[in-house]
N, C-alpha and C positions, 0 to 999 in steps of 0.2 A: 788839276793843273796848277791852282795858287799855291797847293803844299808842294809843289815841286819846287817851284820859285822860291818860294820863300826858305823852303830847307835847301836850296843853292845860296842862297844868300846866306842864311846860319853860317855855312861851311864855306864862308869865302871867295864863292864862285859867281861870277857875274850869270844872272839869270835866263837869258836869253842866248846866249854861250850856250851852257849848259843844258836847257832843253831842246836846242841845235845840236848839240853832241848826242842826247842822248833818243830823238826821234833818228839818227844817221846811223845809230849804233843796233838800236834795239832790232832792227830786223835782221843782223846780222848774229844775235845772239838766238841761241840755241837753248831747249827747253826738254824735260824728259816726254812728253808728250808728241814731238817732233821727229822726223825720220830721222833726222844725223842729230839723235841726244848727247847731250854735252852733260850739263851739270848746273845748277839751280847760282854757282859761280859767273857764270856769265852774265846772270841776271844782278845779281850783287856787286858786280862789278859798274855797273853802271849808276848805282846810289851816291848824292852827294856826297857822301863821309866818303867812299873807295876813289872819289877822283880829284887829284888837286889841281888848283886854276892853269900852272906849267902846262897842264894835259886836255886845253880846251882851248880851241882857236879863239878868241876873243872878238868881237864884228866890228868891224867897221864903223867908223863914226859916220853918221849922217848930216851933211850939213842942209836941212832946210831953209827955203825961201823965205824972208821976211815978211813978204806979202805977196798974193796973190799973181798981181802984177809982175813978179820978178822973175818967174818961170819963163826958163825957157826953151821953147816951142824945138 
């Protein structure tokens, strides 16, 4: 899981994007083992180097609480 990260980051792609994208994708891709085989492409398509940051939704900023106390309910 860390060589994922880190080779999204190598190739310019924020981390968490990225294996957002690619747990969303991967079961949608197709494998010669598979009833509806496709092509070992689909799998490469989903490698940091095949996808640029344009082609990954980026998340949301999170603003958390300062402190405990500032939740609220």
């Amino acid at each position: 899981m860390l060589s994922k990260a880190e080779s999204a980051k190598a190739n310019g792609l924020e981390p968490y994007a990225y294996l957002r994208k690619i747990f969303t994708d991967l079961p949608k891709a197709q494998t010669t083992d598979l009833p509806k085989a496709q092509t070992i492409e689909d799998l490469e398509a989903l490698l940091p180097t095949a996808i640029r940051p344009d082609q990954i939704v980026m998340a949301l900023p999170v603003v958390l609480p300062k402190n405990k106390n500032d939740v609220t309910k």
